[in-house]
N, C-alpha and C positions, 0 to 999 in steps of 0.2 A: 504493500500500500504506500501511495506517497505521504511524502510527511512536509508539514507545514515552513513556507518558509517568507522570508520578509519581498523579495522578489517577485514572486509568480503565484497567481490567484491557485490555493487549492482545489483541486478538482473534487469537491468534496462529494458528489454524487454523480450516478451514471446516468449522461443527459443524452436524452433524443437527440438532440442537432447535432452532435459530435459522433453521436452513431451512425446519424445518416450519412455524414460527409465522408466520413471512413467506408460504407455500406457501398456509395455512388462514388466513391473516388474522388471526392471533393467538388461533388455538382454540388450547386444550392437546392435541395428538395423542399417543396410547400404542399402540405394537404390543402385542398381544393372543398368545398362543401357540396353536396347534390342535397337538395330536400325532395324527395320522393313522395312524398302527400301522404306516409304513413302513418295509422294509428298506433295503441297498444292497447292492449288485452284486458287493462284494469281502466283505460277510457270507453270501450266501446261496448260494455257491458258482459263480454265475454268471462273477465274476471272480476269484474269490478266497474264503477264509474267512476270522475272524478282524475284520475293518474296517482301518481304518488304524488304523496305530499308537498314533497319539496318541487313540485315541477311547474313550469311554466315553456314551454318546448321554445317559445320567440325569446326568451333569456339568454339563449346559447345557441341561437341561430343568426348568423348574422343580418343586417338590413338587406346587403346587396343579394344574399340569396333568395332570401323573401320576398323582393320585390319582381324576382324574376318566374317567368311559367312553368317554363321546360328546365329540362335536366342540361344539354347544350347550352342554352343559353346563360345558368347558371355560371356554369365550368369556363362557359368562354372567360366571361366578363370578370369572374375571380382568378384565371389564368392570368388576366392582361394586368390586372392591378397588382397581382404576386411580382408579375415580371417588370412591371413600372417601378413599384416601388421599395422591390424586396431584390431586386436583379436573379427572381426565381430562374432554374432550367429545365426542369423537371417538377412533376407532380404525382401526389397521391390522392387519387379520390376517393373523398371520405364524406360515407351514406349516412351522415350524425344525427337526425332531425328524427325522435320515436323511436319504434321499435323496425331496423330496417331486414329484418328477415320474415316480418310480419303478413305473408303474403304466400300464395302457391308457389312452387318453388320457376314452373315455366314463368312465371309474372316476373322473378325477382329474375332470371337469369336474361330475361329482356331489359330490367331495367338496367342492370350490370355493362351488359352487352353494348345498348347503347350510351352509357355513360362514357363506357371506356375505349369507344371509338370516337368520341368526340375532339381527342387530341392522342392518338393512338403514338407520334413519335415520340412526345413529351412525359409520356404516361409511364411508370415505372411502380405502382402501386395502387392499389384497391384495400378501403378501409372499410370495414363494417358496425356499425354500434348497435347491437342487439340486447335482446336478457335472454339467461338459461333456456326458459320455457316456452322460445318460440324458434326454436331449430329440431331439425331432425337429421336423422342420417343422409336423406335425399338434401338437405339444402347445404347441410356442410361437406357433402360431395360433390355439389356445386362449389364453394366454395373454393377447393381443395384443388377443383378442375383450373384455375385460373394461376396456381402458383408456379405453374412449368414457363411460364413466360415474366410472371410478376410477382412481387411481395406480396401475401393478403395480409393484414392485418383483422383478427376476429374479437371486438371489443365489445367484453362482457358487464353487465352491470354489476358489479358486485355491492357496491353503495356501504352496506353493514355485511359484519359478520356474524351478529347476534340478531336470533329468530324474533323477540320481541320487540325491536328495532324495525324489522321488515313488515312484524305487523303494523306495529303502529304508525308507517308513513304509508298503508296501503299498498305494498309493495306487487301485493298478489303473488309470489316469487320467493321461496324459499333459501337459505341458502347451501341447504343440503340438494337442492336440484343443480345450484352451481359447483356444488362438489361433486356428484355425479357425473356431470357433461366434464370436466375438468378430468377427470379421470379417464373419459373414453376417447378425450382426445392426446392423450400422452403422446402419442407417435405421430400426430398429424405435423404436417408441412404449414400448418397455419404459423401464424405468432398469434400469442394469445397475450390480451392486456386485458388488464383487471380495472375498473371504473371502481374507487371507493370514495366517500364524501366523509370527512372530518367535523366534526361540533356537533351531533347531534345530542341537546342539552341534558338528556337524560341518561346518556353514556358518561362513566366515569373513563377520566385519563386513561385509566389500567384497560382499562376495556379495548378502546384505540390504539391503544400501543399494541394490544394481541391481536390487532389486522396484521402487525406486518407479521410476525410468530406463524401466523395460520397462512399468511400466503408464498412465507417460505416453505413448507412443506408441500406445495403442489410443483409439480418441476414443472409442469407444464407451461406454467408461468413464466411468460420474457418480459412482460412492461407491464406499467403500472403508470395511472394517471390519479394524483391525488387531486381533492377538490375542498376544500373549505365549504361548510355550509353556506349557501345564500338564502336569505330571503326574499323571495320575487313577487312584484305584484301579480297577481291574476291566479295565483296558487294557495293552497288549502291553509300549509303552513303561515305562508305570509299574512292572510284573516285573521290566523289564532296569534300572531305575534304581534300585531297591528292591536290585537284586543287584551291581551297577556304579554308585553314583553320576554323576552326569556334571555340569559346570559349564547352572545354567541364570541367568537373569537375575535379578539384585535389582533391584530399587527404583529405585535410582542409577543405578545401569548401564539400566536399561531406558529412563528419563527421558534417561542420555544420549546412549542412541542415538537417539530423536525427534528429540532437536535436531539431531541431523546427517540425519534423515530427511524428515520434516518440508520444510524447505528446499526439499529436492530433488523436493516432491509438485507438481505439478500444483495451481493455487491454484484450479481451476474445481471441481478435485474436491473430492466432499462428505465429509466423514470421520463416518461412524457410530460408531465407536468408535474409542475411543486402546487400549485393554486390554481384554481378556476376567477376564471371573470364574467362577469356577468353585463346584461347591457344596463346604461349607469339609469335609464330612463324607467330601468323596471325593476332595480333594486331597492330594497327596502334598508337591509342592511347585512352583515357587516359593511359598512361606506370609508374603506381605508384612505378614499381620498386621495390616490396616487393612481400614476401612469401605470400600464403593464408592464412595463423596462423598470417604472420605478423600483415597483415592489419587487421584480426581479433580482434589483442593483439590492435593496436592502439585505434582501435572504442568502445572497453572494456574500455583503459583506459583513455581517454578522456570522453566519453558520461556519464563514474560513477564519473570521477571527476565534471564535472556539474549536478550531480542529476537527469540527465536525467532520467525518470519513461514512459515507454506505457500506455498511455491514460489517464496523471495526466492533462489531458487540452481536453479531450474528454466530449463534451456535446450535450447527445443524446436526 
């Protein structure tokens, strides 16, 4: 492991960007969004109505994909802004908006198909954000059909690891169902990343710290995207907090719980993100009041001045 020095920023965790450049040889890679007009299971009365609690789907979906119809037009128009103003060369398109395996498997592989001929030279990756309970063996052999040419990426929701957590944000979604699929996929060609969310107020510390304990023992697992709870307008959560308050994470607090998390990760694992962002127009709170580079810059410079290292306190 490297060791801290006055010089050069420790690399105190294993970050997506630095995997990709190494992955593409030092292309600049950008995910791409498609919003496919998917439901989920616990909206459309199959499991549930409503969603989970914490959700709000235009939250985490950005304006320009929103405003567009098609799946093309999407892609184009966030390709040319990647490439204007990010110097993108390449992309990964990533199905984020619901449940995107939520469909017959012929539906989904038309919408894949055309997605991923929309910039087919530029295209080096296919992303999926699904939950446990809407895959089968026919759609992740779809899935699986696509990696002889490209990365898939198969992004699970895992959110909590504790079953009364899942009830109470209406989760509809076990997480012994993601332990199951997690196991049958040991040997697939996918990469599998794990979606989990931080502060929910009824979780003590010790409880969060035992996500990263339990997602080190699936090997399956290569990335992981952490997210701090938000409160968003137009979601369940956000009424009850709007009407009850409840303790969520600042800044500090949220930086120090990394440090004690962090440690404890798996250093093979790749970490997607440290924080989620929300759109500021639909946030309720945590309102840190900073840029996404900002709080990036904070959690850089704080975590490397304590030494913080992924998985210098993981013991498997």
């Amino acid at each position: 492991m490297p060791t801290p020095n006055n010089q050069n920023p420790l690399p105190y965790y294993n970050a997506y960007g630095p995997w990709l450049r190494k992955k593409f040889d030092g292309q600049k890679v950008y995910k791409v969004i498609a919003d496919a007009g998917f439901t989920c299971p616990n909206r459309d009365g199959t499991k549930g109505y409503g969603g989970c609690t914490y959700c709000n789907v235009d939250s985490f979906t950005p304006t320009l994909t929103r405003s567009l119809d098609t799946i093309p037009q999407q892609l184009l128009a966030s390709m040319a802004r990647a490439r204007g103003r990010f110097g993108a060369e390449k992309f990964i398109v990533y199905f984020q908006p619901n449940t995107n395996t939520y469909a017959p498997v012929e539906q989904l592989q038309s919408l894949y198909d055309d997605a991923l001929a929309t910039c087919p030279d530029d295209t080096v990756g296919l992303a999926v954000g699904t939950r446990p309970d809407c895959l089968n063996p026919a759609k992740i052999a779809l899935l699986e059909s696509y990696t002889d040419h490209l990365d898939v990426d198969l992004e699970l929701g895992m959110e909590s690891i504790h079953e009364d957590t899942l009830r109470k944000i209406n989760r509809g979604c076990s997480h012994a169902e993601l332990v199951r699929l997690l196991d049958s996929l040991s040997d697939s060609p996918l990469h599998l990343c794990v979606h989990v969310i931080l502060g929910f107020p009824w979780e003590s510390r010790d409880q969060m710290l035992a996500y990263a304990d339990e997602i080190n023992r699936h090997s399956a697992i290569g990335f992981i995207k952490l997210h701090h709870l938000h409160i968003v307008k137009g979601s369940i959560l956000g009424a009850q907090y709007q009407k009850n308050p409840f303790p969520v994470f600042d800044l500090d607090r949220y930086t120090d719980f990394l440090a004690d998390f962090l440690p404890r990760l798996r250093p093979d694992i790749v970490v997607q993100r440290l924080f989620g962002v929300a759109d500021k127009e639909l946030l309720i709170a945590p309102d840190w009041n900073l840029p996404k580079a900002a709080v990036q810059n904070h959690l850089d410079r704080e975590l490397t001045a304590r030494s913080v290292i992924q998985g210098s306190q993981c013991h498997r």
